[in-house]
Backbone as numpy.savetxt, mean C-alpha at the origin, in Angstrom:
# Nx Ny Nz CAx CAy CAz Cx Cy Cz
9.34 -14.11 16.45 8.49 -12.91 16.45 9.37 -11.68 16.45
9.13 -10.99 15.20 10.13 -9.69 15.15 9.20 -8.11 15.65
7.75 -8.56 16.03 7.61 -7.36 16.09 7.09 -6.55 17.22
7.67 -5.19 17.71 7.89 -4.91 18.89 6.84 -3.12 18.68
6.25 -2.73 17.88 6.02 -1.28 17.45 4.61 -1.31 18.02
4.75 -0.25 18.01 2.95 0.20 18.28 2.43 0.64 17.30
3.09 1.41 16.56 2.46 2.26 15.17 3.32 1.48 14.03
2.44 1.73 12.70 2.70 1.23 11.24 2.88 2.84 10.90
4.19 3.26 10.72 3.70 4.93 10.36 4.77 4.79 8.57
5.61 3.81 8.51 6.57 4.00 7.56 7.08 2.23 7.07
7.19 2.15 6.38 8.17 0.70 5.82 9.63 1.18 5.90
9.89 2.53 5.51 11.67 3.12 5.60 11.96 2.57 6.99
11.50 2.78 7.63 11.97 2.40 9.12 12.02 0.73 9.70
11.19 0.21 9.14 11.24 -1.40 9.70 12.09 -2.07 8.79
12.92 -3.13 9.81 13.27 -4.31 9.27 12.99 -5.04 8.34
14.12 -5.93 7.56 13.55 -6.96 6.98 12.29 -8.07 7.80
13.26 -8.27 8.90 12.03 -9.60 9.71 11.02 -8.46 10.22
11.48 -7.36 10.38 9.45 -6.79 10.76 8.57 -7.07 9.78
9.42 -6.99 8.43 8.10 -6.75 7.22 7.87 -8.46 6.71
8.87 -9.61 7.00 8.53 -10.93 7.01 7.41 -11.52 8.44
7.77 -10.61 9.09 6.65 -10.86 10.52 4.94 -10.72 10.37
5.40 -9.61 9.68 4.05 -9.09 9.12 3.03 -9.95 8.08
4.11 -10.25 7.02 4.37 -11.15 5.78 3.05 -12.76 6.29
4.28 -13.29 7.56 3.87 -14.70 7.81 2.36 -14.33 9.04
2.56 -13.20 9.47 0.74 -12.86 9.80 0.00 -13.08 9.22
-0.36 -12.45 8.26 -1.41 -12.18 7.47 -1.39 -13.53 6.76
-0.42 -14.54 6.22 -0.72 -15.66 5.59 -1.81 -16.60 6.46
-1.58 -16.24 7.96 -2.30 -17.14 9.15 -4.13 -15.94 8.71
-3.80 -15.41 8.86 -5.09 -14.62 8.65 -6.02 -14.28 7.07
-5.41 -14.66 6.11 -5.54 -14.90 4.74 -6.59 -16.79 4.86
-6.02 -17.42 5.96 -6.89 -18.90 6.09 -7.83 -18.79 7.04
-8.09 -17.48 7.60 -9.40 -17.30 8.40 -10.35 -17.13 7.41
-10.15 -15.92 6.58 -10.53 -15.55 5.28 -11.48 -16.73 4.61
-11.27 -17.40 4.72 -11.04 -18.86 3.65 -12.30 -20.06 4.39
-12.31 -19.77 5.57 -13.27 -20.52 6.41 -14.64 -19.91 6.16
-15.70 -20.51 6.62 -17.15 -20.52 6.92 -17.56 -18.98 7.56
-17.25 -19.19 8.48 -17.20 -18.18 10.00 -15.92 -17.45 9.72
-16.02 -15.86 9.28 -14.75 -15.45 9.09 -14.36 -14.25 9.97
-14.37 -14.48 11.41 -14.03 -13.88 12.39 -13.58 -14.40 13.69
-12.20 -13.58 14.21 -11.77 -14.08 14.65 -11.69 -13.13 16.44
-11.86 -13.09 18.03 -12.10 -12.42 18.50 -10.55 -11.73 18.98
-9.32 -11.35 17.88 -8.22 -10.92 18.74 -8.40 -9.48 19.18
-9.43 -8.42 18.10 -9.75 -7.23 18.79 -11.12 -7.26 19.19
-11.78 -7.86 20.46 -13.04 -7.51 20.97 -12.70 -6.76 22.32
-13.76 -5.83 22.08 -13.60 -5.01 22.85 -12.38 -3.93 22.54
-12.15 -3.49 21.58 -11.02 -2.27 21.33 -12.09 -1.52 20.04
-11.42 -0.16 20.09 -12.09 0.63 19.43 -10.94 1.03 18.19
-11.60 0.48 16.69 -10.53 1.08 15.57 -11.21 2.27 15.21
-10.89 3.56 14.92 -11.33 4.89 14.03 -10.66 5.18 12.89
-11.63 4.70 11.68 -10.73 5.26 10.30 -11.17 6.84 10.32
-9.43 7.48 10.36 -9.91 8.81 9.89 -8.86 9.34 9.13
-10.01 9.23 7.79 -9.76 9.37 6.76 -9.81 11.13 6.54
-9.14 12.04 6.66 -8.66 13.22 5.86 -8.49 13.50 4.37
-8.19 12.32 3.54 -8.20 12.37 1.78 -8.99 11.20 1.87
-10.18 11.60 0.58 -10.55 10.53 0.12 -10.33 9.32 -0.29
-10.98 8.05 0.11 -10.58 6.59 -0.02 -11.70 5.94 -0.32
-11.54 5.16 -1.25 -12.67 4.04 -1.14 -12.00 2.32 -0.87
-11.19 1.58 -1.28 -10.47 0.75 -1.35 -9.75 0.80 -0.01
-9.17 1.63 0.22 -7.97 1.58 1.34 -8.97 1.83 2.84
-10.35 2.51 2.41 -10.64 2.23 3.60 -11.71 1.32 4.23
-12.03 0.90 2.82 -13.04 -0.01 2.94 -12.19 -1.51 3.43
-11.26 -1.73 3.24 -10.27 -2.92 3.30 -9.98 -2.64 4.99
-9.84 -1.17 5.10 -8.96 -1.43 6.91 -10.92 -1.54 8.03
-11.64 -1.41 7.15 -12.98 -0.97 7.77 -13.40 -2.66 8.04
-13.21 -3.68 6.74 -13.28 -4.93 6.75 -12.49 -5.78 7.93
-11.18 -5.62 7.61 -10.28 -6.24 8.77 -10.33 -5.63 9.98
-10.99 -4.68 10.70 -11.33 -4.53 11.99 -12.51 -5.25 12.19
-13.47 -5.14 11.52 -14.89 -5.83 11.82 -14.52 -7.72 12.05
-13.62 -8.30 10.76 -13.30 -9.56 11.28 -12.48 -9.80 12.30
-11.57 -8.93 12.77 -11.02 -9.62 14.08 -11.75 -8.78 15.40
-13.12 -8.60 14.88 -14.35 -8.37 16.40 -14.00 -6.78 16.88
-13.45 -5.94 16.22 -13.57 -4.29 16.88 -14.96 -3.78 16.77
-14.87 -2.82 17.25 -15.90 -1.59 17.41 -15.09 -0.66 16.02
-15.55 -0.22 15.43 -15.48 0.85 14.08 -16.32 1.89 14.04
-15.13 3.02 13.75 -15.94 4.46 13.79 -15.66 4.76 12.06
-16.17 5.27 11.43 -15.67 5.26 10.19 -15.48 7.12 10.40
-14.58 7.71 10.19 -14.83 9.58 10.33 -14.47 10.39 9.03
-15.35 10.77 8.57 -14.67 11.84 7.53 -15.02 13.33 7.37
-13.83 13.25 6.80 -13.71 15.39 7.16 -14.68 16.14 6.72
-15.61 15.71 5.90 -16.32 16.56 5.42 -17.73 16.31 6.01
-17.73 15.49 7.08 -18.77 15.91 7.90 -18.23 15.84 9.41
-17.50 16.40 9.70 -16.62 16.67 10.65 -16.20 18.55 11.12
-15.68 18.36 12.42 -15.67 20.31 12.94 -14.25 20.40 12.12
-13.70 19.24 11.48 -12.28 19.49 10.98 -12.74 20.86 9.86
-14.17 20.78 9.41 -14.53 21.68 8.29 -14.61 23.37 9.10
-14.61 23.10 10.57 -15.01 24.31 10.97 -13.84 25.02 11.40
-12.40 24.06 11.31 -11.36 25.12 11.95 -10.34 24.43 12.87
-10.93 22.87 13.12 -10.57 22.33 14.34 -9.78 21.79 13.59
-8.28 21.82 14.50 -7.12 20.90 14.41 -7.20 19.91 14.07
-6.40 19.05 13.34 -5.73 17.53 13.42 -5.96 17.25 14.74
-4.60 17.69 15.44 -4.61 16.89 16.62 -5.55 17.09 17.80
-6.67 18.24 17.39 -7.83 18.16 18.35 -8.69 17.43 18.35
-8.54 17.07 17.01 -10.06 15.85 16.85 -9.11 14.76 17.07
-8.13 14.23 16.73 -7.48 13.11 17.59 -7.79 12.90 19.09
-7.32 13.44 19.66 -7.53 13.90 21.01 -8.92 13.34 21.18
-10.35 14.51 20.81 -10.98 14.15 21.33 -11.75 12.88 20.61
-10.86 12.24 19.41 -10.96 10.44 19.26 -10.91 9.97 20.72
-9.64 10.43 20.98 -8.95 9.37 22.00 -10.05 9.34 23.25
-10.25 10.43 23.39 -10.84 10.32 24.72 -12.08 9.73 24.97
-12.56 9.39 23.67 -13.39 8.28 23.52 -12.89 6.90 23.40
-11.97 6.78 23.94 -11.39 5.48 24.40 -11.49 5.18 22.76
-10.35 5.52 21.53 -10.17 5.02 20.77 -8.54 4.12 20.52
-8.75 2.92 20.43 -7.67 2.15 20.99 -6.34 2.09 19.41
-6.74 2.36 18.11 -6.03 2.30 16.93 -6.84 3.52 16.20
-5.98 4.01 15.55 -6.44 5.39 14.70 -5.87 5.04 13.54
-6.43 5.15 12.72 -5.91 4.80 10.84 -6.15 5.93 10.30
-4.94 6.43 10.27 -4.98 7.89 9.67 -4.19 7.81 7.56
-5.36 8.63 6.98 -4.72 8.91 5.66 -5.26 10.66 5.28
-3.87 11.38 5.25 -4.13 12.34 5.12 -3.28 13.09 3.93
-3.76 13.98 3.37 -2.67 14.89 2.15 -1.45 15.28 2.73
-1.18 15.88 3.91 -0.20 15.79 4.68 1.03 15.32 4.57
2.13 15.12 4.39 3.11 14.49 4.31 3.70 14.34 6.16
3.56 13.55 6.76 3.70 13.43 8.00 3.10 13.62 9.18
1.77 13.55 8.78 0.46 13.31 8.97 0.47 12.83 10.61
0.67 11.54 10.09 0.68 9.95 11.00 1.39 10.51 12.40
2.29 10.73 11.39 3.87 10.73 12.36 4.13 11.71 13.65
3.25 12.82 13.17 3.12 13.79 14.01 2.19 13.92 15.33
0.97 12.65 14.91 -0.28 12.01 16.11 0.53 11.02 16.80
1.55 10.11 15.94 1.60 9.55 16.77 2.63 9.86 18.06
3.23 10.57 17.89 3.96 11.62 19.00 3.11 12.47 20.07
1.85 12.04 20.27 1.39 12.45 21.42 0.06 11.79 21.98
-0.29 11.16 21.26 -1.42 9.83 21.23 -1.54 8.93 21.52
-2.07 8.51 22.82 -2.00 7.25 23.38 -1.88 5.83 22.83
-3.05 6.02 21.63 -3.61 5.05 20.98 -2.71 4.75 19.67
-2.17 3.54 19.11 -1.69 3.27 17.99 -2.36 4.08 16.97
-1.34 4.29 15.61 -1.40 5.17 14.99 -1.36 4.34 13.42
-1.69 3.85 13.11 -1.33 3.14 11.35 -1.63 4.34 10.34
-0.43 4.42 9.23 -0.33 5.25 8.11 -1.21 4.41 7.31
-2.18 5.48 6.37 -2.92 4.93 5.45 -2.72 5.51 4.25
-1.94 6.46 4.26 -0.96 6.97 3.22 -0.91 8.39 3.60
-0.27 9.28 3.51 -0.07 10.38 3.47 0.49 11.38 3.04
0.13 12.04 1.85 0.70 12.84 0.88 0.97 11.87 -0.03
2.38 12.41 -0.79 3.31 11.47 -1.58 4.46 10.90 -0.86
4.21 10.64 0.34 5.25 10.29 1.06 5.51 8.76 1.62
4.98 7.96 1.97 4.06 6.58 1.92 2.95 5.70 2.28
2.82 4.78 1.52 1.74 3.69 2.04 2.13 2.55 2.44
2.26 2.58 3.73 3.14 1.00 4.02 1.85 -0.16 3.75
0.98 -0.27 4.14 0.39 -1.20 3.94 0.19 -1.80 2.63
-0.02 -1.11 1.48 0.14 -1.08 0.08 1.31 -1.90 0.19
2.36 -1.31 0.18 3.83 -2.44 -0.35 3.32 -3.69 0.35
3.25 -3.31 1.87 2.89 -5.31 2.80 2.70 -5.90 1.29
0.73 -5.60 1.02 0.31 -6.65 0.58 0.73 -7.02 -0.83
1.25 -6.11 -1.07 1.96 -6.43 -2.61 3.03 -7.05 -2.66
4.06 -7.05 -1.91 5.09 -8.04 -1.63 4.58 -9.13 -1.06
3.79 -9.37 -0.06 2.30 -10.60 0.05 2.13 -11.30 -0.68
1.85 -10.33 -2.35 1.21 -11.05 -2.82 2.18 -11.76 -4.40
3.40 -10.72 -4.12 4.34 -11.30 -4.79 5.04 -12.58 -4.12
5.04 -12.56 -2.80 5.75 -13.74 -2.10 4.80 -14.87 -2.55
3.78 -14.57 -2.47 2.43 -15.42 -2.44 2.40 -16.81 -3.94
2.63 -15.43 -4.92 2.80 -15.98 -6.46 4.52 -16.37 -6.33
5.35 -16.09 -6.52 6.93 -16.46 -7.31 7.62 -17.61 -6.13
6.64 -17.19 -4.68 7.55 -18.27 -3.64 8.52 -17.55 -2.44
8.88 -16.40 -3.46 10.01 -15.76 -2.48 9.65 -14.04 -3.17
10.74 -13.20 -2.39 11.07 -11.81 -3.18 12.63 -11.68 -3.74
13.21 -12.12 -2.69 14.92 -12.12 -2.75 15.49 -12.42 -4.62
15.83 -11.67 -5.35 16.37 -12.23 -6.12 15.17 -11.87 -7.53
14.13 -11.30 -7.36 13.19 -10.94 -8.51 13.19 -9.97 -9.42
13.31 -9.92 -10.19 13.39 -8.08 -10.82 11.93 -7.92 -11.13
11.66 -6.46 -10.05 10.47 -5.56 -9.83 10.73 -4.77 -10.78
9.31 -4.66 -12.11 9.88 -3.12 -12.99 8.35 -2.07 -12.28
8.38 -1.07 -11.28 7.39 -0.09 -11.07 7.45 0.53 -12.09
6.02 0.73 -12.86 6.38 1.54 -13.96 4.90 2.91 -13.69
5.63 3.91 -14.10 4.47 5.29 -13.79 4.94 6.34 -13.21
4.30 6.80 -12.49 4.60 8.00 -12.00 5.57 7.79 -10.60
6.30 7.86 -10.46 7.05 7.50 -9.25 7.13 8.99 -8.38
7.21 10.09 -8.52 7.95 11.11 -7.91 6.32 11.42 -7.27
5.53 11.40 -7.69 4.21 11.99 -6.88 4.15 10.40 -6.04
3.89 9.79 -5.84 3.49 7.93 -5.74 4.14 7.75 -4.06
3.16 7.84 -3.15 3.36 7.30 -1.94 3.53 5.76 -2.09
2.85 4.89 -2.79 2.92 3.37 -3.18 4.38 2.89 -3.93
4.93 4.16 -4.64 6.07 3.27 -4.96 7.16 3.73 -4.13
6.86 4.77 -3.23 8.56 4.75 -2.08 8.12 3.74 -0.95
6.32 3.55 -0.76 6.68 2.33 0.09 7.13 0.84 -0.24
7.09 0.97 -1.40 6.90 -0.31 -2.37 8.78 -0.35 -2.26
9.32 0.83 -2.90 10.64 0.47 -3.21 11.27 -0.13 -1.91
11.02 0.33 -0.43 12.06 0.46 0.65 11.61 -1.21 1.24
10.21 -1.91 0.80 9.83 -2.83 1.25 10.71 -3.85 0.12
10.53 -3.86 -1.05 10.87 -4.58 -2.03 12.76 -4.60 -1.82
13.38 -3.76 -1.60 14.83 -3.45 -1.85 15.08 -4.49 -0.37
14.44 -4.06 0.78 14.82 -5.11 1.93 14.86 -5.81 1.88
13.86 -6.60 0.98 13.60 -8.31 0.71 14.59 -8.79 -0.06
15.01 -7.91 -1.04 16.45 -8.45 -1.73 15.57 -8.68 -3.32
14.62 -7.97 -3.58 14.09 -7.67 -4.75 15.34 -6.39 -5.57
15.18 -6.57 -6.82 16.11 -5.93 -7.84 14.67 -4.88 -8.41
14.85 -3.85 -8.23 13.84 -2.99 -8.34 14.27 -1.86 -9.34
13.60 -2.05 -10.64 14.10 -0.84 -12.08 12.73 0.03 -11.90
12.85 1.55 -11.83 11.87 2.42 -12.19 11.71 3.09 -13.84
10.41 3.26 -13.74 10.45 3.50 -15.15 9.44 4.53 -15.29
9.16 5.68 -16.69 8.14 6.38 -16.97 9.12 7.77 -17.51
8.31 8.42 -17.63 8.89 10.08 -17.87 9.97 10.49 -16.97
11.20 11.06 -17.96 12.00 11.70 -16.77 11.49 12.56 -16.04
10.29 13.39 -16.25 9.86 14.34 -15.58 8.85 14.00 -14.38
9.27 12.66 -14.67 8.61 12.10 -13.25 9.01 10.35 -12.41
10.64 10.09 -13.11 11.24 9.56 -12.98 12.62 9.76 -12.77
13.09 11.02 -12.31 14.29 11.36 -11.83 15.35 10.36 -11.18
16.69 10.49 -12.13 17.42 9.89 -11.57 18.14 9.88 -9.93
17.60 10.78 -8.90 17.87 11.09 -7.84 17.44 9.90 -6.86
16.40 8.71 -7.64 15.91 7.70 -7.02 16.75 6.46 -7.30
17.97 6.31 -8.03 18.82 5.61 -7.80 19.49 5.69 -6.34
19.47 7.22 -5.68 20.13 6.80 -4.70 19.27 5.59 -2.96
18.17 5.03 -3.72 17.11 4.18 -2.96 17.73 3.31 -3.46
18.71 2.93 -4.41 19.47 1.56 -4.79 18.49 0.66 -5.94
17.85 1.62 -6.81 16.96 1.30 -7.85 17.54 1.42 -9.36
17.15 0.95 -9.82 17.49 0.98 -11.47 16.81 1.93 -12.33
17.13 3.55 -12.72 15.89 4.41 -13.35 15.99 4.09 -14.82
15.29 3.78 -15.71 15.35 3.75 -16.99 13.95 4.44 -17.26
14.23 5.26 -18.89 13.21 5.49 -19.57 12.49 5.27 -20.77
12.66 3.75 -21.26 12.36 2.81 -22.42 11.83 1.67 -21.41
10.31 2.12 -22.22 9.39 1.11 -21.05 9.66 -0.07 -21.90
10.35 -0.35 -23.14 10.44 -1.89 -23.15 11.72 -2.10 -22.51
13.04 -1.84 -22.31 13.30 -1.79 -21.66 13.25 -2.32 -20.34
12.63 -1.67 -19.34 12.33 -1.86 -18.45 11.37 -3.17 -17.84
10.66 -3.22 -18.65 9.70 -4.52 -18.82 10.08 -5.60 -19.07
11.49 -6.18 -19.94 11.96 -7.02 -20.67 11.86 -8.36 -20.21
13.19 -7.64 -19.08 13.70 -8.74 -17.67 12.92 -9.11 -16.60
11.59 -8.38 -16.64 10.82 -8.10 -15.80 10.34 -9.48 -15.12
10.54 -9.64 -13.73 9.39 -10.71 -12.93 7.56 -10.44 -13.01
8.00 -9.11 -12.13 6.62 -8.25 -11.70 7.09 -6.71 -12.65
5.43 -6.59 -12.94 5.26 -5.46 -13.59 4.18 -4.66 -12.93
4.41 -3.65 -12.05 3.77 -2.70 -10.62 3.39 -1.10 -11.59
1.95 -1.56 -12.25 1.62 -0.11 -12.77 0.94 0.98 -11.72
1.61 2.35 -12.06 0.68 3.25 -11.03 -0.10 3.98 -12.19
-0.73 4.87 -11.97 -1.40 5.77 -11.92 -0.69 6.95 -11.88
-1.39 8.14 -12.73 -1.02 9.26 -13.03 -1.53 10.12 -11.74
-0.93 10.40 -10.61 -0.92 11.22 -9.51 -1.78 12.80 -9.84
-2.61 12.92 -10.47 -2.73 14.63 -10.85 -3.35 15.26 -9.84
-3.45 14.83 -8.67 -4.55 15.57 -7.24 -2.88 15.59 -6.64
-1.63 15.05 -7.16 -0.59 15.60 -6.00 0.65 16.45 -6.80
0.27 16.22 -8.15 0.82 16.97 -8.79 0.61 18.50 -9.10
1.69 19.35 -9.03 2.20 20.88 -8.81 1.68 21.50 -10.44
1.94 20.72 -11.50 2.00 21.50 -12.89 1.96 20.25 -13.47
1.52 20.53 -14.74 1.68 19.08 -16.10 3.11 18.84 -15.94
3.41 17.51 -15.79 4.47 17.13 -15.98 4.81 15.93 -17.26
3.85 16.17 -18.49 3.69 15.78 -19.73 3.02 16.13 -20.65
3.53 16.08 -21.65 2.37 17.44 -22.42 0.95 16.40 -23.01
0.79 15.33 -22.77 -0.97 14.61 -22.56 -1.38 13.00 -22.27
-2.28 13.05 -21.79 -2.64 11.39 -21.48 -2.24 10.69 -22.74
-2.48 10.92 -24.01 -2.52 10.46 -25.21 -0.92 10.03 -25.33
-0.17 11.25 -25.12 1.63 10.86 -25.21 2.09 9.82 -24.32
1.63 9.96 -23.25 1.92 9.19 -21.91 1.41 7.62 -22.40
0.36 7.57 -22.44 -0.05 6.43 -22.83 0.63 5.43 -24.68
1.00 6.11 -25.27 1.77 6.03 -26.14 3.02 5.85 -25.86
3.97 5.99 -24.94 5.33 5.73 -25.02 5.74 5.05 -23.42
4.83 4.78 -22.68 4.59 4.19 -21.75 3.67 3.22 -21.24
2.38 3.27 -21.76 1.12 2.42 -21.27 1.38 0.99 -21.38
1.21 -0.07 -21.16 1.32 -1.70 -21.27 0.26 -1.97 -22.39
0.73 -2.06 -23.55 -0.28 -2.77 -24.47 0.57 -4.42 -24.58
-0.64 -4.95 -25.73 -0.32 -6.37 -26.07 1.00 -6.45 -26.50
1.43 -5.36 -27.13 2.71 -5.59 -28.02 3.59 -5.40 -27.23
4.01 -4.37 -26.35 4.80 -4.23 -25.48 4.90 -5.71 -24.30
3.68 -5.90 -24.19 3.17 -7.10 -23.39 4.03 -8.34 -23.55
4.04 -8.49 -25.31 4.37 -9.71 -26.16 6.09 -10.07 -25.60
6.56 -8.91 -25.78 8.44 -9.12 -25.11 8.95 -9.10 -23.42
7.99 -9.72 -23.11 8.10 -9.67 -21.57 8.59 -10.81 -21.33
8.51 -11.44 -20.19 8.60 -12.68 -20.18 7.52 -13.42 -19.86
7.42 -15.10 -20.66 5.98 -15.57 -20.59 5.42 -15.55 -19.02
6.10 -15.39 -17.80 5.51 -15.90 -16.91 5.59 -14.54 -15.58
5.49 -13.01 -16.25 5.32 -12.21 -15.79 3.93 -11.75 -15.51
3.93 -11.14 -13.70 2.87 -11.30 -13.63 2.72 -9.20 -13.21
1.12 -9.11 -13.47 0.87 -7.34 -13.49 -0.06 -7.31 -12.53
0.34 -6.16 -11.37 0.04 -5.47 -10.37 -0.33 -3.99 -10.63
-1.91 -3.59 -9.71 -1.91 -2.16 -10.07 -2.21 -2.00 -8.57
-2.08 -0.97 -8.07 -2.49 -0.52 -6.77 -4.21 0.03 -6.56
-4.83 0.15 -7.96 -6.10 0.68 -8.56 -5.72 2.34 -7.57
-7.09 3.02 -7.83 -8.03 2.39 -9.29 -7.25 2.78 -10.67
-7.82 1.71 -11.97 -7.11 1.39 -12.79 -7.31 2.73 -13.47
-6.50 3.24 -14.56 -7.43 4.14 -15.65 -7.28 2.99 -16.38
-8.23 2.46 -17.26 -8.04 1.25 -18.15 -7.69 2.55 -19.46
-6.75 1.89 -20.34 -6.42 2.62 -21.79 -5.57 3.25 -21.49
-5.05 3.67 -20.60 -4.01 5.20 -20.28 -3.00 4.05 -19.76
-2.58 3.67 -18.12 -1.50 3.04 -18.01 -1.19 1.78 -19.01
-2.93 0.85 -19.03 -2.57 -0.82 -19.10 -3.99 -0.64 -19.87
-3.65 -1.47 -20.96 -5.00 -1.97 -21.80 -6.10 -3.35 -21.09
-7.07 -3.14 -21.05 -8.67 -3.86 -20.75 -8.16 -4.88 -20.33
-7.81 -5.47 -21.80 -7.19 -7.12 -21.59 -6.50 -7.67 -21.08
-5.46 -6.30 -20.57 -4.26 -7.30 -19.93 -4.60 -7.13 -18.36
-5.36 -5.83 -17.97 -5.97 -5.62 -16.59 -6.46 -6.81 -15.97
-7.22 -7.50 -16.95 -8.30 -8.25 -16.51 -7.72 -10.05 -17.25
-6.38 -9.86 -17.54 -6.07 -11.49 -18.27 -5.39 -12.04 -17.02
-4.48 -13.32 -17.44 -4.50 -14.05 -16.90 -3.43 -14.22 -16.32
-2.35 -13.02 -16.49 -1.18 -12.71 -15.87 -1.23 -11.71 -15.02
-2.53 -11.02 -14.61 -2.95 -9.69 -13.56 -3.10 -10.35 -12.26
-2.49 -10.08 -11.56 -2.94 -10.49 -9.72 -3.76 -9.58 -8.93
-4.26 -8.42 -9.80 -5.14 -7.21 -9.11 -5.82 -7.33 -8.15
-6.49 -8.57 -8.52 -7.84 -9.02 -7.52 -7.24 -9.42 -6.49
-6.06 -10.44 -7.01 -5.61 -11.07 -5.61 -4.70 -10.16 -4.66
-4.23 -8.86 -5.15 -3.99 -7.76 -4.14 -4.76 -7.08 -3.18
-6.27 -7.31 -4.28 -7.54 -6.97 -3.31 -7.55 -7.66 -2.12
-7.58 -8.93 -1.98 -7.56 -10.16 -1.11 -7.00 -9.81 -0.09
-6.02 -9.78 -0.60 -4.16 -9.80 0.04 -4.64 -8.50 0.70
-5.01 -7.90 0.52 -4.86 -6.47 1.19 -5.70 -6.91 2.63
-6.99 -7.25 2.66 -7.43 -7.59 3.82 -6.69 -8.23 4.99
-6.16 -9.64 4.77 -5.17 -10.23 5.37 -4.15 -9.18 5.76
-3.70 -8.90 5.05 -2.11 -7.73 5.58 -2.81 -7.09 6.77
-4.22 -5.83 6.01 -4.28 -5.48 7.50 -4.85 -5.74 8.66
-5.73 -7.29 8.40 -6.09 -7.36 9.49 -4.38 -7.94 10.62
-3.53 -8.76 9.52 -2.24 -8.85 10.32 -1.70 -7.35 11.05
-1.48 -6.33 10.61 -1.18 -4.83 10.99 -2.15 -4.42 12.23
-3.02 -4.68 12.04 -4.19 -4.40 13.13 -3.70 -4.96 14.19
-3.93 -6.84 14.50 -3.26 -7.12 14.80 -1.74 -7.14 16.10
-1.06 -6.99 15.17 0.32 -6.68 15.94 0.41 -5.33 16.63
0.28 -4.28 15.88 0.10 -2.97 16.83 -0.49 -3.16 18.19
-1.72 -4.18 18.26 -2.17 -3.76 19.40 -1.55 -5.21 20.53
-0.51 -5.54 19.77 0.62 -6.36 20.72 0.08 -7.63 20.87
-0.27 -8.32 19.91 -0.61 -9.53 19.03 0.31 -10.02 18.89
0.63 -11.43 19.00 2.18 -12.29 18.27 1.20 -13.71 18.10
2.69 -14.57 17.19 1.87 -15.38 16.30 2.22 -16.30 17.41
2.43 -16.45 18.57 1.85 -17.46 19.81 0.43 -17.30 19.94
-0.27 -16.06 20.07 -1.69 -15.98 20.62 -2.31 -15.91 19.67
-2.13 -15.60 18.29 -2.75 -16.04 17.04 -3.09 -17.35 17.00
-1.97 -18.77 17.66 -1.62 -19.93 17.10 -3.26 -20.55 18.27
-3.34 -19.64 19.34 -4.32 -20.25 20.14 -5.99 -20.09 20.15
């Protein structure tokens, strides 16, 4: 058992065996999943509050799921029907979370250090649900999850992230999770949003998405960031999707047994064409999956869970 934290605020910061701890959680909780009766009582009686600050549908519907199966109480909170609209602090409405005996807070906010800053005075565990462009740890978990899940291992894979990287909380959590495991990780997309300054994360930057794709194990499409982006950083979807997007043909020089990851939601036509979203080399869905398991594992351990009292 590697894990000792109260808060999920970053992947930069944890261990390899924290993020394999995590890893072999959620596989135990991925076979609750799988049963009849899919609840389990390790949080009864604790109070989880998603408070959500940027809009979510996926990320919070997934942490809203895995509290309800391991037996919490759930507050779901959002800002726009909240005094956050009237003036009131971050950390006031934390606060007066807490003092409603709220035992885990799942915070995702535009913020870049959001998390980090509650959890420095907050009783209650703190999990990052992304914040700003800065990261999503849970995102990488289940995607390395779900890469461990498919290839067997990570150690030794070449990861091509291809998209927007410089806006992309998912691919600095993705890179610092993937690079620990001993994954070979090439970035790819527009220099104007693929800067070589991310070699110094110990990554491979190229800008020939075949290229990049070639050698490829896993192929990790994002999304065009434009709610965190400052100015066009391409002159149109049409170009972008033309000298970058995953079609069949580009598809065709890969290798036969590469498999495609999106973090959603998809734009279908712009990153990745219909067919290949939805064929038979996409694990999308099974990231969906995977995502539950991870956090009900994250849930979990924060609140000082180990896989002895799991095992009972």
């Amino acid at each position: 058992m590697s894990w000792t934290r109260k808060h999920l605020l970053d992947i930069q910061s944890l261990s390899a065996a924290e993020i394999e701890t995590v890893l072999d959680t959620a596989r135990s909780f991925k076979a609750v999943g799988e049963r009849a009766i899919k609840k389990v009582p390790a949080l009864r009686g604790k109070t989880v509050v998603n408070l959500f600050i940027e809009p979510s549908t996926r990320t919070r519907i997934s942490f809203e799921l895995a509290a309800h199966r391991l037996s919490a109480d759930v507050i779901n909170f959002s800002a726009e029907a909240s005094s956050l609209r009237k003036g009131e602090t971050l950390k006031d409405t934390s606060r007066t979370l807490e003092a409603l005996n709220a035992d885990i807070i799942i915070v995702r906010h535009s913020a870049t250090g959001a998390p980090h800053f509650l959890s420095r005075f907050l009783a209650a565990s703190v999990i990052n649900a992304g914040d700003g462009a800065h990261e999503h740890p849970t995102q990488a978990l289940l995607d390395v999850f779900t890469i461990r899940e498919c290839k067997g291992k990570i150690a030794g894979l070449n990861v091509t992230i291809l998209g927007d990287i410089l806006y992309s909380r998912v691919a600095r959590s993705g890179i610092w999770a993937l690079t620990k495991l001993g994954a070979r990780v090439t970035l790819c997309g527009p220099s104007t949003l693929v800067p070589k300054v991310f070699e110094k994360l110990g990554c491979r930057v190229v800008h020939d998405v075949e290229e990049a794709v070639r050698e490829a194990d896993i192929i990790n499409l994002l999304r065009i960031q434009h709610e965190r982006q400052r100015r066009t950083m391409f002159p149109s979807i049409g170009e972008y999707t033309s000298l970058f997007g995953l079609n069949k043909a580009r598809m065709a020089k890969t290798r036969p047994d590469v498999l495609i990851m999106h973090p959603g939601p998809i734009n279908r036509g712009v990153e990745i064409d219909s067919s290949l979203a939805d064929g038979p080399q996409s694990v999308i869905l099974n990231q969906v999956t995977n995502g539950l398991a991870v956090r009900m594992a994250v849930l979990f351990l924060v609140n000082g869970g180990s896989e002895a009292s799991l095992a009972q």
